[in-house]
C-alpha positions, 0 to 999 in steps of 0.5 A: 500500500502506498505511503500516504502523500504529505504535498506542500500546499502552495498558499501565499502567506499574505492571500486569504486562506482558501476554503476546501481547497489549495492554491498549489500543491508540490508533490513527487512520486508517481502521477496517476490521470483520472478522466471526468467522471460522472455522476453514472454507476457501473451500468452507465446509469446517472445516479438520481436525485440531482446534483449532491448525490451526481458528486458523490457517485462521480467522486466514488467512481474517481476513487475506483479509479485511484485504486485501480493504480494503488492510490487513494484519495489522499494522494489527489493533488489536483482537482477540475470540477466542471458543472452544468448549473453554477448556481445549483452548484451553490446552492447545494454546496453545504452539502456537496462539501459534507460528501466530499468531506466523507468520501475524500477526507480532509484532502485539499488539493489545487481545484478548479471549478467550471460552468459548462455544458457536459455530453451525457443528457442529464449529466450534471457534473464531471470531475477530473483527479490527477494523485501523486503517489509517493517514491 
């Protein structure tokens, strides 16, 4: 099992402490590339219930993935969240935050958040997870 990873948060001494996230993150070992994942199960099936339980299923399934390479999630160094409706996205974010707090722990890694438009017809998030496992 890989060693947990102890990154360098990259947060300049004289800007506001970010909120669940990093500025930057330094880390060296392994680097492990997981593609946005949805808010679908293993039969391509989008979870239901909106937005809070679609984040929860595509972060379930960007852990599956870390596993697949022996990572876990706190290993993640960078996140990209991209979202269909940035408003949802702020009303829900008192408990999108619980479910990521329970699913990753208290990994804050560099994140980027993005209002778009996804592929998949109803999808309403997709996040992308690069980790870095220690030497």
């Amino acid at each position: 099992m890989p060693e947990p990873l102890n990154p360098e948060p990259l947060n300049p001494k004289a800007w506001p402490r970010p909120l669940g996230y990093s500025n930057g993150v330094a880390a060296t070992g392994r680097q492990v590339f997981v593609a946005g994942q949805i808010g679908w199960d293993e039969t391509e099936t989008l979870v239901e219930g909106g937005l809070v339980e679609q984040v929860a299923q595509a972060l379930r399934n960007c852990i599956a993935v870390l596993a697949e390479a022996g990572a876990r999630p706190e290993h993640v160094v960078r996140m990209n969240w991209y979202v269909v409706d940035r408003d949802d996205y702020r009303a829900c974010r008192p408990e999108i935050g619980a479910v990521y707090r329970e699913l990753m722990g208290p990994v804050y890694p560099a994140m980027s958040l993005l209002q778009v438009g996804l592929l998949e017809p109803g999808a309403l998030v997709e996040i992308e997870v690069t980790a870095v496992i220690p030497d």
